[in-house]
N, C-alpha and C positions, 0 to 999 in steps of 0.2 A: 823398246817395248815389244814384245813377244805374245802377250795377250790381249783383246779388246772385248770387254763384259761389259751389258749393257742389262740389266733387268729392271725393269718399270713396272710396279704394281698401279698408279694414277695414271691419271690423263695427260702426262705429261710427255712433249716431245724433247728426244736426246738434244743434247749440244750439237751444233754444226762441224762442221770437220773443221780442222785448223787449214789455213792456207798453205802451209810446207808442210807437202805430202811427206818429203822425204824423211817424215819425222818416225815415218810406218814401214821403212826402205825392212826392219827385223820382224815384222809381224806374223806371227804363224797361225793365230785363232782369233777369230770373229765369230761371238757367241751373243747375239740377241735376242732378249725372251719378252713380250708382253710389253711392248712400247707401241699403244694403241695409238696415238699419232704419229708415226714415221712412215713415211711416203716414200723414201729412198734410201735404200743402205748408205752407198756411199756413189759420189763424181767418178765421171770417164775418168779423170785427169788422175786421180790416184789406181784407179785399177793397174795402171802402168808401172807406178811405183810398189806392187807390192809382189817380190819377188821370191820373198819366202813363205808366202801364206799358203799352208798346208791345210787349214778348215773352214768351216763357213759354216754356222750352226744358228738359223732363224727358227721362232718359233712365236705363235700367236699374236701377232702383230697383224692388225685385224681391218687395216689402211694400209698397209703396204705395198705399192703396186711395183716398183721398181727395183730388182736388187742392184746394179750399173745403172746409173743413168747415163741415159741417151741424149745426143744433141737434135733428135726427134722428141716427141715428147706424145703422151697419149696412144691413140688410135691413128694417128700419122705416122707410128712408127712400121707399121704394115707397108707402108709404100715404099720405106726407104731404109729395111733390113740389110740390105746389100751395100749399100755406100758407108755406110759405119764404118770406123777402123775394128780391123781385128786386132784381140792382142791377147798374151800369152801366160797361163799363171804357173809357172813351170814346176810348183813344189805343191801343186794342192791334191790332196790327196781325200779329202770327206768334204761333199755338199750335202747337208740337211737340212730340207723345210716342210715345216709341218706346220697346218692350221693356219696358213695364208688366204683370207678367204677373197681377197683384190688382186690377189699376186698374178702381174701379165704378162709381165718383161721379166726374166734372168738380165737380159741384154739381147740391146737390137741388132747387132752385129754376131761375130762368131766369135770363142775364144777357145784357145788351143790351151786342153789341161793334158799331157801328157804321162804325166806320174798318177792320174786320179786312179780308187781303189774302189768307191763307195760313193753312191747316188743314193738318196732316199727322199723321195717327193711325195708325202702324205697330205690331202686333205685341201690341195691347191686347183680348186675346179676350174679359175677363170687362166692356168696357167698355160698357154696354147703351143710355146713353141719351147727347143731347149737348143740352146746357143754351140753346144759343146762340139767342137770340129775333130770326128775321128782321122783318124790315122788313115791314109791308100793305099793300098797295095797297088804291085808295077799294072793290074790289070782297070785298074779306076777304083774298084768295089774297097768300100770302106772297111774297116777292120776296129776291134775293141782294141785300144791301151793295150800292152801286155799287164801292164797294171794292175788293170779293170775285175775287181772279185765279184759284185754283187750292183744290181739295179733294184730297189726297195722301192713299191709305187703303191697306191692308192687313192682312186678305188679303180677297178680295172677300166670303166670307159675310161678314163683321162690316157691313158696309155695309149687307148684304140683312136684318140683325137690329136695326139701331141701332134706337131711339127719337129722334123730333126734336119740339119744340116744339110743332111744327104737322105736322099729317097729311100736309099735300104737300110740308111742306120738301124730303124725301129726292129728289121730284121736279123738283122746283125747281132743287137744288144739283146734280143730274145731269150737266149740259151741261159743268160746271164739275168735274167727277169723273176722277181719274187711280186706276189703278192701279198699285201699286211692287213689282216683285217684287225677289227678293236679290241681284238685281245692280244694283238701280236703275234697274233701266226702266221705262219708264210705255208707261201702256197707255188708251186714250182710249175713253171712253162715247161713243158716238154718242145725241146728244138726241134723233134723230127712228126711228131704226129700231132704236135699242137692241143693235146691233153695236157690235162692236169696232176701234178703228184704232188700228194702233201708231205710236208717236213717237219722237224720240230728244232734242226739243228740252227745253230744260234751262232753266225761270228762274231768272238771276243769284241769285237769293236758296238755291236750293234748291241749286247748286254752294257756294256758302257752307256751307249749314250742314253737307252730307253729307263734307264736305273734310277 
């Protein structure tokens, strides 16, 4: 299996996951729209199993507080960010979440996406921390993916409140930061003077998904 779509127009919550993960060992997209009852994407115990997943596309899921679940659980997870196992999604390439309005956890631990290209976190106010473990250089200081095209966020406080990994990620990822407002325009961080310039260019991927 290579795709996993889930769209729910009712009140209804998805299927559980099957217990043999390794049934998702080919997985490359996860696309869930409008499942007003799901509280958790998916178990710790499959994030391990899923080696080829390159996407990750939530949207409107209006209780969803967990995309990983933690074996903390809630607001206990603040204490015990650091004991979590990390672990690695090594082909993911697009996270998009939009209109999460519970969303708090990515994950309580850290996860190493090395190939990512594309971030876009619209519209996720209560989401405080982002899991994503950059790259070091030999001097400590973190560095973007070579990978890494575009950081897509809204609205600009959430930005100015996330938690990253590392203390300078936020600064790091900067250069690389778009703002979206409701019509889809983006709006450009300038990395050196911290102003703003507007844009109207559009990468292929992000006409895709907004279509």
């Amino acid at each position: 299996m290579e795709v996993l779509c889930s769209r729910r127009g009712g009140d209804v919550a998805p299927a559980p996951w099957p217990l043999t993960y390794n049934y998702f060992f080919h997985l490359k997209t996860i696309e869930v729209v409008s499942c007003p009852r799901l509280k958790v994407l998916f178990p710790l115990g499959l994030s391990v199993n899923l080696p080829n997943l390159e996407e990750i596309h939530v949207f409107r899921c209006k209780e969803l507080e967990e995309l990983v679940e933690s074996s903390e659980g809630g607001e206990e997870q603040q204490q015990g960010t650091r004991n979590l196992p990390q672990f690695s999604l090594p082909k993911l390439e697009t996270v998009y979440l939009k209109y999460l309005p519970e969303l708090k956890w990515i994950y309580g631990g850290s996860i190493t996406c090395n190939s990512i290209r594309y971030i876009k976190v619209l519209e996720c106010p209560k989401l405080r921390r982002m899991p994503i473990s950059l790259p070091l250089l030999d001097n400590g200081r973190p560095s973007p993916p070579p990978s890494l095209k575009q950081v897509t966020i809204s609205p600009r406080e959430w930005w100015d409140s996330v938690e990253w990994e590392h203390s300078l990620s936020e600064e790091v990822l900067r250069p690389l930061c778009f703002l979206e407002d409701e019509c889809c325009y983006l709006t450009e961080w300038s990395s050196s003077r911290g102003d703003e310039t507007a844009t109207d260019g559009y990468d292929d991927i992000w006409e895709l998904l907004t279509s």
